[in-house]
C-alpha positions as CSV (number, residue, x, y, z in Angstrom):
1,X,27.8,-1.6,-26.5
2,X,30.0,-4.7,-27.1
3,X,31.3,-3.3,-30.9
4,X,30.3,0.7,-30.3
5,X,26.9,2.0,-30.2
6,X,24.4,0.8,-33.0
7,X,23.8,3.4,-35.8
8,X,21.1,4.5,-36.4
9,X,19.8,5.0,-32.8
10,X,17.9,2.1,-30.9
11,X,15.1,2.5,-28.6
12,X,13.7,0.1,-26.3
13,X,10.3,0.3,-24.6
14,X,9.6,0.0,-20.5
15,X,6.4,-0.3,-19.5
16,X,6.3,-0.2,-15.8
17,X,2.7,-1.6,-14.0
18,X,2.4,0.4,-10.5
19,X,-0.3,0.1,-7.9
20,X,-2.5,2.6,-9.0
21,X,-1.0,3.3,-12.6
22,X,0.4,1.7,-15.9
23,X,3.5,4.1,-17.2
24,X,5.6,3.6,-20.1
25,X,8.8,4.8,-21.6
26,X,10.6,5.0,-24.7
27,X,14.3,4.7,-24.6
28,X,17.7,4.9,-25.8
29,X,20.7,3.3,-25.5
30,X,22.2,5.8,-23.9
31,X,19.3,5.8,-20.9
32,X,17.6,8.8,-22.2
33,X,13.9,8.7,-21.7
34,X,12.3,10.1,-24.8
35,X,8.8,9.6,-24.3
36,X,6.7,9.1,-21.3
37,X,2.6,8.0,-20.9
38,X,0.9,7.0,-18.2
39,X,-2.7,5.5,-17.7
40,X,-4.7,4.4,-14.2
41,X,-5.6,1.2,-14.1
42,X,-8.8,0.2,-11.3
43,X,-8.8,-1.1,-8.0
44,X,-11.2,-2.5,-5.6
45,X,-11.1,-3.2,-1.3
46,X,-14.6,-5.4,-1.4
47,X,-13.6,-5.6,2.2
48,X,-11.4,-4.0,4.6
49,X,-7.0,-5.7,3.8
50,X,-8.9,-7.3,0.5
51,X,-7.2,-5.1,-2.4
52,X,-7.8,-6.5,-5.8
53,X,-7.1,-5.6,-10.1
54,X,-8.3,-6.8,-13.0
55,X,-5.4,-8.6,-15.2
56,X,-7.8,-7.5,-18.6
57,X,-7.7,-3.8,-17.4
58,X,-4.2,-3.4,-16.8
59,X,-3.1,-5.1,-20.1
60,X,-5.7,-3.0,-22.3
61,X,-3.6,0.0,-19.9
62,X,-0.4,-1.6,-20.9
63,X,-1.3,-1.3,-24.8
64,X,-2.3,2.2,-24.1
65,X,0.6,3.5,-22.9
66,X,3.1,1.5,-25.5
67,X,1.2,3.2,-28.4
68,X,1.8,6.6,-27.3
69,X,5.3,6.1,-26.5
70,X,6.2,4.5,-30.0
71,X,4.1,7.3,-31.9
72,X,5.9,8.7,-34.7
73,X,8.8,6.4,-34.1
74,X,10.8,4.3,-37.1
75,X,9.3,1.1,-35.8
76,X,12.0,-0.7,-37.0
77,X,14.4,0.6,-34.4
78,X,12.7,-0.3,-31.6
79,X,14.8,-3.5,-30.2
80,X,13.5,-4.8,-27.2
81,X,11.0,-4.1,-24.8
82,X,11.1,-5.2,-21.2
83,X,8.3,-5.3,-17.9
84,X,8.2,-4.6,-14.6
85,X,5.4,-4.8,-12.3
86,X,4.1,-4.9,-8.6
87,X,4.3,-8.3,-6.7
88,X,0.6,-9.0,-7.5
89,X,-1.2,-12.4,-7.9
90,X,-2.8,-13.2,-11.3
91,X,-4.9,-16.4,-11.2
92,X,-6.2,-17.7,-14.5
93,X,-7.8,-21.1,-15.2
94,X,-6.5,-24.1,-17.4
95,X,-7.7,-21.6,-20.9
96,X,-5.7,-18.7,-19.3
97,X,-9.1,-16.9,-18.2
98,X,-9.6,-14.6,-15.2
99,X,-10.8,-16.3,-12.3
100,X,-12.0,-14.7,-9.1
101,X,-9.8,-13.9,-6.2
102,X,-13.3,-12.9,-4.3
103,X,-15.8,-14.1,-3.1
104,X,-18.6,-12.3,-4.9
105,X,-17.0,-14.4,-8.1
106,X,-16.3,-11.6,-10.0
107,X,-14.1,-12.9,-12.8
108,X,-12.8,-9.1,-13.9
109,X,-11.1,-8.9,-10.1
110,X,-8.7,-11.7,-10.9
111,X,-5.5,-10.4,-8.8
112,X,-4.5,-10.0,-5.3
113,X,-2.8,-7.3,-5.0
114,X,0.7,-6.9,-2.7
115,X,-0.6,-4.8,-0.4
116,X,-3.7,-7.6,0.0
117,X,-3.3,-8.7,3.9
118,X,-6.4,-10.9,3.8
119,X,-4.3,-14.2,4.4
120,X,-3.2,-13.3,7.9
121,X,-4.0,-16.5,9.3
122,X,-2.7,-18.2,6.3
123,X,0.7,-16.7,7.2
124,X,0.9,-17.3,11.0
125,X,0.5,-21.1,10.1
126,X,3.2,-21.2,7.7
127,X,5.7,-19.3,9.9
128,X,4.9,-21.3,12.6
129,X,6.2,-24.6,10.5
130,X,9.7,-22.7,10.9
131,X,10.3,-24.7,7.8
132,X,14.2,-23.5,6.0
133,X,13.1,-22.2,3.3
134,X,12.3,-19.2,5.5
135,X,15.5,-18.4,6.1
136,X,15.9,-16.5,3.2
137,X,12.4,-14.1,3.8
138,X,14.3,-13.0,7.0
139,X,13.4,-16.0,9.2
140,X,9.7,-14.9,9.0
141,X,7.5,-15.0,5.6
142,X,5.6,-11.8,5.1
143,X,1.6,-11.7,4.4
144,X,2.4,-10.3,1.6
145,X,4.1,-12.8,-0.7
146,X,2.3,-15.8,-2.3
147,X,2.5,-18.8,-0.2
148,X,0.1,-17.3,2.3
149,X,-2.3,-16.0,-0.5
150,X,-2.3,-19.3,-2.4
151,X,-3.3,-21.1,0.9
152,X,-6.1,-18.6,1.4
153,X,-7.6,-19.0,-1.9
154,X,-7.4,-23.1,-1.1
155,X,-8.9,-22.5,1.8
156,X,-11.5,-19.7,1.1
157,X,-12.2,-20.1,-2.4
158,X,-12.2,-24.2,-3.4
159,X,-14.9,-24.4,-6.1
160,X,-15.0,-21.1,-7.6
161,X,-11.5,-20.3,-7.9
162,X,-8.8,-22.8,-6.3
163,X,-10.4,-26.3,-8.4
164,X,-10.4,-24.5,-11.9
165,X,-7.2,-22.9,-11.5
166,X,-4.5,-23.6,-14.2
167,X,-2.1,-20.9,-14.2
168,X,-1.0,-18.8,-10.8
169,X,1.6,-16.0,-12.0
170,X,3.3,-13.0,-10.7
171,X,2.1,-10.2,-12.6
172,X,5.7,-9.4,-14.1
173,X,5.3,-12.9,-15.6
174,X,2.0,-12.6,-16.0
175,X,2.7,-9.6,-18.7
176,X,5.6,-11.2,-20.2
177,X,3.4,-14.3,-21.1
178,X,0.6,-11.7,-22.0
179,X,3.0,-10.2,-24.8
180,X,5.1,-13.7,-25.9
181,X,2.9,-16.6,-25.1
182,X,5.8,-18.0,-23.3
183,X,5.1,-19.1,-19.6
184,X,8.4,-19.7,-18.4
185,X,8.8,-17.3,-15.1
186,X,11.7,-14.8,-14.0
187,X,14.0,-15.8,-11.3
188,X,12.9,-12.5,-9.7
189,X,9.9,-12.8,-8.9
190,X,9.6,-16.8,-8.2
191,X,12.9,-16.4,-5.9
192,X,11.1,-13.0,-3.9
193,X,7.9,-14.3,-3.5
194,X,7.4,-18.0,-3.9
195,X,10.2,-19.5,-1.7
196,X,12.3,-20.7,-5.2
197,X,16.1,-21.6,-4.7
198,X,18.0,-20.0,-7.7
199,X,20.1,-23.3,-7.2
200,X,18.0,-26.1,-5.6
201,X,14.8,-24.9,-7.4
202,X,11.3,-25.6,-5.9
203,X,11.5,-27.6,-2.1
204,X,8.8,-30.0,-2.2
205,X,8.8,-30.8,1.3
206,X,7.5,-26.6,2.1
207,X,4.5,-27.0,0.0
208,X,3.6,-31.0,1.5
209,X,4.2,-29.0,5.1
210,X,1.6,-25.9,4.7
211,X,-0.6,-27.9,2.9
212,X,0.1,-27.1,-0.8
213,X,0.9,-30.2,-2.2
214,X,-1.6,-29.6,-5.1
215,X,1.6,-27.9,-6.9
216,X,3.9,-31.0,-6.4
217,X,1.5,-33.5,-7.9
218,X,1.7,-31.7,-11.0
219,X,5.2,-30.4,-11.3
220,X,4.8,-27.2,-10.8
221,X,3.1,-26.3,-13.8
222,X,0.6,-24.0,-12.4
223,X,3.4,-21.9,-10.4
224,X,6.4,-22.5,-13.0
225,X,8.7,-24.9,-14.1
226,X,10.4,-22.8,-16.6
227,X,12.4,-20.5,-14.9
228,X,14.7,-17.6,-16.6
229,X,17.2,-14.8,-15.3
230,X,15.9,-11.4,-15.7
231,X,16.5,-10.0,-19.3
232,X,16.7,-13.2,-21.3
233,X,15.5,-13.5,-23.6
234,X,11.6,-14.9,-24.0
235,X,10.7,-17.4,-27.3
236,X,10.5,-16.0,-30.5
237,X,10.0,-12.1,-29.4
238,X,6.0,-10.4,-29.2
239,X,3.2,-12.7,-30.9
240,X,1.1,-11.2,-33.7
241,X,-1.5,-10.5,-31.2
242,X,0.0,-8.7,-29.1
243,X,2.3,-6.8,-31.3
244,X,-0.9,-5.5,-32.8
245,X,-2.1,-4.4,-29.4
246,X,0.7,-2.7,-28.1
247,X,1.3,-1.6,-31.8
248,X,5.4,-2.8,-32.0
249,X,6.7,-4.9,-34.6
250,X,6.1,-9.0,-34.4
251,X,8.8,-10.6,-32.8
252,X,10.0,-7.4,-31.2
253,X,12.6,-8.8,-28.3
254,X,10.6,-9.4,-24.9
255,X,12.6,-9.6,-21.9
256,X,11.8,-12.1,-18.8
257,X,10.6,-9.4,-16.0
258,X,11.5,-8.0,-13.0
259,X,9.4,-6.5,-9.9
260,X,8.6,-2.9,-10.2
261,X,11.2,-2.4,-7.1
262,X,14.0,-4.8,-8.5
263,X,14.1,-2.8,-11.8
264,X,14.2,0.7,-10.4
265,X,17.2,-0.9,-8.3
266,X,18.7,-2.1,-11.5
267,X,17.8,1.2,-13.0
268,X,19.8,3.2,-10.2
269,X,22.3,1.1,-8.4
270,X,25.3,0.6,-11.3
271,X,25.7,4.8,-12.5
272,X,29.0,5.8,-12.9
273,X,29.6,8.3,-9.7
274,X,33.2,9.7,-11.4
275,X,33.9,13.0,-10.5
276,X,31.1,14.0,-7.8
277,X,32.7,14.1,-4.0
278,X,31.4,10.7,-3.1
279,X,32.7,8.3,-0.8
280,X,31.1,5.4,-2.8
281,X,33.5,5.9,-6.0
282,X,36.1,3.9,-4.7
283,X,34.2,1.5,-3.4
284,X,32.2,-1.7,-4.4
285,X,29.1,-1.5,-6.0
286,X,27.8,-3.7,-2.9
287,X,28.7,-0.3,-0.5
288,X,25.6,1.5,-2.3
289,X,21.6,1.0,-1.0
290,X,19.0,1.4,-3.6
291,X,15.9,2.7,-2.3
292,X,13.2,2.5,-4.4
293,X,10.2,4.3,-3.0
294,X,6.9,5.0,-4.1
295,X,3.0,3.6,-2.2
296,X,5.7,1.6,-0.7
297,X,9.7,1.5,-0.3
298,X,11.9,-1.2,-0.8
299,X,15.4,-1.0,0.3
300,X,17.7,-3.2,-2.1
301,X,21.6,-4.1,-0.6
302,X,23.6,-6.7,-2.8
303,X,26.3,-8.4,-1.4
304,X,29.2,-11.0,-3.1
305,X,28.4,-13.5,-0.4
306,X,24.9,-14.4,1.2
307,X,24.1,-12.3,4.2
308,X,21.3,-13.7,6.4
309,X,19.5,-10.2,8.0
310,X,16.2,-10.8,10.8
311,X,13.8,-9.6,9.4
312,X,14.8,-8.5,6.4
313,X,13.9,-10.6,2.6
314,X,16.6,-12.9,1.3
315,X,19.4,-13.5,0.5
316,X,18.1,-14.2,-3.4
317,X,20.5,-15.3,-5.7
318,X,20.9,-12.8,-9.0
319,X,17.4,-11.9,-8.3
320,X,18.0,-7.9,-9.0
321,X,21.8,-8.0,-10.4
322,X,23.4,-11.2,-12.1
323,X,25.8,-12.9,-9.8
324,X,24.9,-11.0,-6.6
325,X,23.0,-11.8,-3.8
326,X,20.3,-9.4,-2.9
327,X,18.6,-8.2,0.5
328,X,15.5,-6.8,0.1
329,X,14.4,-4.3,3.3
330,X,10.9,-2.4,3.0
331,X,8.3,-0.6,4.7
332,X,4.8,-1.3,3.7
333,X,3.5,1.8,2.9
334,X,5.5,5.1,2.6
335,X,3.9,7.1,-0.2
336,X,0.5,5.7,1.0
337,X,1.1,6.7,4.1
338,X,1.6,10.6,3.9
339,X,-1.3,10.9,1.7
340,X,-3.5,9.3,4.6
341,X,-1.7,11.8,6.8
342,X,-2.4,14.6,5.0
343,X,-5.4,14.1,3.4
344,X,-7.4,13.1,7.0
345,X,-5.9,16.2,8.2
346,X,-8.9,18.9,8.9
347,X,-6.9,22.0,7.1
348,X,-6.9,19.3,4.1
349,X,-8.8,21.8,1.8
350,X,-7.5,24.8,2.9
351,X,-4.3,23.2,1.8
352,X,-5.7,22.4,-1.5
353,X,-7.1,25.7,-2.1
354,X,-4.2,27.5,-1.6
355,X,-2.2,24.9,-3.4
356,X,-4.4,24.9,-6.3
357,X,-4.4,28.9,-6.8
358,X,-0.7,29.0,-6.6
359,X,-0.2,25.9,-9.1
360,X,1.8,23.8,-7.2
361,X,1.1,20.5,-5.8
362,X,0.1,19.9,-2.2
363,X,3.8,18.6,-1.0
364,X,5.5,21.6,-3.5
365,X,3.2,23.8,-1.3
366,X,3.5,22.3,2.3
367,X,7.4,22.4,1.5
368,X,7.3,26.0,1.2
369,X,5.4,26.6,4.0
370,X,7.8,24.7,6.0
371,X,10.4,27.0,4.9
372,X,8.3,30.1,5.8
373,X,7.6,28.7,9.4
374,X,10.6,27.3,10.4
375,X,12.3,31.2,11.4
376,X,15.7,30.6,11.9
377,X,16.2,27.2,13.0
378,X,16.6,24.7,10.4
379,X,13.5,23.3,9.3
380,X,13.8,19.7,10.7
381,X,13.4,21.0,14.3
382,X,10.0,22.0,14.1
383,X,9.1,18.4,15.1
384,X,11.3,18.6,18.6
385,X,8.0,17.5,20.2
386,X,6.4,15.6,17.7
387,X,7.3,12.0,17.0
388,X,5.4,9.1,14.5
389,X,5.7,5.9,14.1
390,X,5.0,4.9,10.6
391,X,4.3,1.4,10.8
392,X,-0.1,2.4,10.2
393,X,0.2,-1.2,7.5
394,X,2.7,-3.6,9.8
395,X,6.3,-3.4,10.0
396,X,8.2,-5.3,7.3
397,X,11.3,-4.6,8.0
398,X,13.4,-5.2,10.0
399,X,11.0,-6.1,13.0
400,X,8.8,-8.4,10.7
401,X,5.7,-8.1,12.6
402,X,2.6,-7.1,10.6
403,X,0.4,-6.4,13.8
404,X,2.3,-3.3,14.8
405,X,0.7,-0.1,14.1
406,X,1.0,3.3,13.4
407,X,1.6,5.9,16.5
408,X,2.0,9.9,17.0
409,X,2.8,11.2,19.8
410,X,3.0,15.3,21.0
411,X,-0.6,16.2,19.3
412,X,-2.1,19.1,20.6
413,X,-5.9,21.0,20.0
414,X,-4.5,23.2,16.7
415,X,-6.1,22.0,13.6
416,X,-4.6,24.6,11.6
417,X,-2.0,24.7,8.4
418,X,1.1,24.9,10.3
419,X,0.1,22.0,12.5
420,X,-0.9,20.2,9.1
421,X,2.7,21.0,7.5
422,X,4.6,19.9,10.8
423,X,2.6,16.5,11.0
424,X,3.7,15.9,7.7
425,X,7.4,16.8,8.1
426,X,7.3,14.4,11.0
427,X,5.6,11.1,9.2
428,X,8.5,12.0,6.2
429,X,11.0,11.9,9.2
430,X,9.5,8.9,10.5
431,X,9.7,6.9,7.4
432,X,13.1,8.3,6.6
433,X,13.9,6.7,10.6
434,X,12.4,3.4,9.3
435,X,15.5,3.3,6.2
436,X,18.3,4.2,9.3
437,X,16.4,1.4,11.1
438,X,16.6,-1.4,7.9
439,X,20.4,0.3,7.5
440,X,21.3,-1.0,10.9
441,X,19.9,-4.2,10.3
442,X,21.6,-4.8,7.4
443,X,25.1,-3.5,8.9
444,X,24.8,-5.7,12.1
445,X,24.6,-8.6,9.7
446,X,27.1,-7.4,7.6
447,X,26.6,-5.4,5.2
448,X,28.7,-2.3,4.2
449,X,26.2,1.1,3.2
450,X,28.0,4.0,2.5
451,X,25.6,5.8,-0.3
452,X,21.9,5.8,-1.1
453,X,20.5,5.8,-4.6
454,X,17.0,6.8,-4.1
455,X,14.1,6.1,-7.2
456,X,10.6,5.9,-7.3
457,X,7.6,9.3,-7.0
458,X,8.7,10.1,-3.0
459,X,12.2,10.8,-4.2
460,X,10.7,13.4,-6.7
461,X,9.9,15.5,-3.2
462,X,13.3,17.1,-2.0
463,X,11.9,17.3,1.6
464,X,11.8,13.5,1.7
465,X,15.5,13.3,-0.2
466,X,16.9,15.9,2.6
467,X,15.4,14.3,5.1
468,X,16.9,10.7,4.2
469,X,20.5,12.2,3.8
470,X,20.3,14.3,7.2
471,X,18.6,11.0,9.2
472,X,20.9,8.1,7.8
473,X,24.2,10.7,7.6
474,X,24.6,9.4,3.9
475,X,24.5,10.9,0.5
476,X,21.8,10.1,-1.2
477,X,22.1,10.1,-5.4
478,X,19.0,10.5,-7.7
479,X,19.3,9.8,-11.3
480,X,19.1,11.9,-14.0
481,X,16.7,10.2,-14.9
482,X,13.7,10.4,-12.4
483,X,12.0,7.4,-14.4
484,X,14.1,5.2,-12.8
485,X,12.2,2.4,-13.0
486,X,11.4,2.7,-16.3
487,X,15.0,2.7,-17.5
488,X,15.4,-0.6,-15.6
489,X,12.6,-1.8,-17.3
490,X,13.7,-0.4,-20.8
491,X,17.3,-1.8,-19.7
492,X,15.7,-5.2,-19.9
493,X,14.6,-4.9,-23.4
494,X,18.0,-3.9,-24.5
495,X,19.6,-7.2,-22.5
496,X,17.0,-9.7,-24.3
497,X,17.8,-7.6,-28.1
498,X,21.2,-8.8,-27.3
499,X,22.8,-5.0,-28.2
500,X,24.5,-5.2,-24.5
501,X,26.7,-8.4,-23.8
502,X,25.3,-8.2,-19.7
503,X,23.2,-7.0,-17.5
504,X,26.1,-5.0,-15.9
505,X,27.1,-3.4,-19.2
506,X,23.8,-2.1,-19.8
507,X,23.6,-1.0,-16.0
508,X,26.7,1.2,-16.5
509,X,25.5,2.3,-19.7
510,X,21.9,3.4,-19.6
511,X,22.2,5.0,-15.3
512,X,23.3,8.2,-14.6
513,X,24.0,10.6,-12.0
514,X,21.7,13.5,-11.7
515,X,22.1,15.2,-8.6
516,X,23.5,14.4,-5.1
517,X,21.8,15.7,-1.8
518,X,25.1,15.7,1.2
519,X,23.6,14.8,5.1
520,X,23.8,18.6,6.9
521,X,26.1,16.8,9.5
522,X,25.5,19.9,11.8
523,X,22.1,18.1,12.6
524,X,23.2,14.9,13.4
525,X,23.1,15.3,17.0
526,X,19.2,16.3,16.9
527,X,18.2,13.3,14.8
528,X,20.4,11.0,17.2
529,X,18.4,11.9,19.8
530,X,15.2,11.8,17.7
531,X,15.8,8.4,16.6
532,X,16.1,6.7,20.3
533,X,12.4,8.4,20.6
534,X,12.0,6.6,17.4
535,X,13.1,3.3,18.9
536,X,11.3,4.1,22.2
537,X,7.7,4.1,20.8
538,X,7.9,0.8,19.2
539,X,8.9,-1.1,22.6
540,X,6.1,1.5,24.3
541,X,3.7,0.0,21.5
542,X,4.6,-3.8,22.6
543,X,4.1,-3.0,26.0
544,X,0.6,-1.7,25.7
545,X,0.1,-4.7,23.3
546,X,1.4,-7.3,26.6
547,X,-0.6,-5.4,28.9
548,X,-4.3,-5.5,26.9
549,X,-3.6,-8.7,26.0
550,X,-2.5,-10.5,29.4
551,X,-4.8,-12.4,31.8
């Protein structure tokens, strides 16, 4: 801290909103997580690439959470108190109620979640205008961020949704208004997902081109013309309403939010590496790769100077870390991914038997049986002849193309547990080929990577760690923290109490180093050669694709 460290103790409270969970965190000033709560919030797929959540439900989960965390706490120590949240879209009308994203007009389902794909068209339109603004979302505009969504509900849902809209937010903002009554948005999120210039602000001519010129007429007001750096802080702190609902004190600091992704970056990417063999220490903080992984992963490079990457998001302008540029790779689903793998699997409940009557968790369990089947060769080499290709959601980055699907190639008539544990140590393989892939993307465009800092539930799973050191040849560092995300969160809070003088100070202050995992460079040669498979079955992929779809 600026003058020392406050006495007595301060905390600061992280709540974290996830796809499937709300978590929260109590925390110090020194990064130490002190108390931890979860709670699942609801989901609904009406319809096959329709995901949806209810804004109510995962507020009422958010007040849950913050209770527990604080219980037993001096109240009055508790400084700040920061969000973080999936890219989600919360549509409310000119009151601030829930409106419905679907068509059966169910008001509760107000959001659309990231992972929604139900505005395909919307985005083939878009990215055909080539417009500039797409220049910084890797020359093509995902599905996935707003734009598209916003022109689907225009388009799909005029009278029941789109007419009585008032207020379209980010759910990071979305929360941050919940708790302060302030609607002014973070630079994160608008700058990610809503085509926002950190320094030209809102370009009037993209929305008048794809058809959105609703937002101009009105300045902005329903999308946000308020715009704030992550961890300032918001208006005069938490209302009386909500204080009483997430039970902190009124007027309790509330930071402007980050995405779920940006805060476990900010959460991971500034520790102090002194002292543990890595080559990263004498280097920039731009030589380090944050990957924050979890349903999804993101893969967050910052850079001094904009970098342009194909295919990859940005560059955005202090969207993550003040004063840097950030490039955001990802793959859409990860996490998501090896659960379909292995739960469609037909030794699935074998699996879970045995997994269940030794305690462990189905990966703690398929890990060790990898170790018992491997013999003596190391245990990466089981998958010589079995290769995936990960992409079962679309391929964000770096190839941009949300039509490509998933592959495996080498299957063979076993159905048993060893053929269950190998198809799994090939689709971690696979998506640990998909971060070398982004890597190389970013490089070619400039970019410098010599370290990854790995967050999020996958890099709780020291298979997946191993995997991503031996396959990218870099150390990877995990935290000592595992909540990550949470402490970039909490680290929020403790920028907008105003007990750290930046966003950097609190960065070094509240990250540390937990443990490092070194690349066994004695298998490089066999994931070389893996990885031009790798390569091979995407092009393979687009051939077929040419083929079935020729005259």
């Amino acid at each position: 801290m600026s003058g020392g460290e406050p006495e007595p103790r301060s905390y600061y409270v992280g709540v974290d909103v996830g796809t499937g969970s709300v978590r929260a965190a109590l925390v110090d000033q020194r990064g130490v997580l002190l108390a931890f709560a979860d709670q699942p919030i609801d989901k609904w797929e009406p319809q096959f690439n329709h995901h949806e959540q209810s804004s109510e439900d995962i507020w009422a989960a958010c007040c849950v959470v913050t209770k527990k965390v604080v219980q037993g706490i001096d109240l009055s120590r508790i400084r700040g108190l920061g969000f973080d949240a999936t890219c989600s879209l919360v549509v409310l009308d000119k009151q601030f109620h829930p409106l419905p994203v679907n068509y059966e007009g169910d008001f509760h389902r107000n959001i659309i979640m990231w992972l929604d794909h139900r505005a395909i068209s919307q985005v083939h339109r878009i990215n055909e205008t080539k417009h500039s603004v797409l220049q910084c979302v890797g020359g093509m505009m995902s599905v996935e961020m707003q734009a598209p969504k916003l022109l689907w509900l225009k388009e799909n849902l005029r009278e029941t949704c789109w007419d009585k809209a008032g207020h379209f937010f980010d759910l990071p903002d979305f929360l941050s208004w919940k708790a302060t009554g302030v609607t002014a948005r973070s630079l994160c999120s608008l700058v990610c997902k809503w085509t926002y210039s950190a320094e030209k602000g809102w370009d009037e001519s993209f929305w008048k081109m794809i058809g959105l010129e609703d937002f101009v007429a009105d300045n902005y007001s329903k999308i946000g013309n308020e715009v704030l750096s992550p961890g300032a802080s918001l208006g005069n702190g938490l209302t009386p309403e909500a204080a009483r609902e997430l039970g902190l004190p009124v007027g309790t600091a509330v930071a402007a939010s980050l995405i779920d992704a940006h805060a476990g970056g900010l959460g991971v990417i500034g520790a102090d590496v002194t002292g543990h063999g890595l080559i990263c220490e004498g280097q920039p903080v731009t030589s380090r790769l944050a990957v924050i992984c979890g349903t999804s992963s993101c893969h967050m490079a910052i850079s001094k100077d904009p970098i342009f990457v194909p295919g990859v998001w940005g560059p955005y302008f202090s969207a993550m870390v003040p004063g840097f540029w950030l490039n955001e790779g990802g793959q859409s689903v990860t996490g998501k991914l090896i659960d379909h793998v292995v739960q469609g699997h037909a030794a699935f409940p074998e699996l879970q038997a045995k997994a269940t009557a030794r305690c462990q968790s189905v990966y703690a369990y398929l890990n060790s049986h990898l170790d018992l089947i491997k013999k003596a060769q190391p245990v990466g080499f089981l998958t010589v002849d079995l290769h995936v290709w990960p992409d079962f959601h679309g391929n964000r980055s770096p190839l941009a193309d949300l039509t490509l699907k998933g592959m495996v190639t080498g299957l063979t008539l076993s159905q048993d547990l060893d053929d269950l544990a190998i198809l799994y140590l090939a689709t971690v393989q696979a998506i640990a080929f998909g971060t070398r892939f982004i890597i190389e993307a970013m490089e070619a465009a400039g970019h410098s990577i010599s370290t990854l800092f790995l967050c999020g539930g996958l890099s709780k799973n020291p298979l997946f760690v191993q995997m991503h050191a031996d396959i990218t040849g870099m150390p990877v560092v995990l935290s000592q923290e595992v909540e990550s995300v949470l402490v970039g969160a909490a680290l929020l809070g403790a920028c907008a109490s105003g007990d750290f003088a930046s966003v950097q100070e609190a960065m070094t202050r509240m990250s540390k180093v937990g443990k490092v995992m070194f690349p066994r460079h004695e298998d490089k040669k066999y994931y070389d050669k893996k990885y031009q498979v790798f390569r091979k079955l995407v092009e393979h992929q687009k051939e077929y694709s040419a083929i079935m779809n020729g005259d």
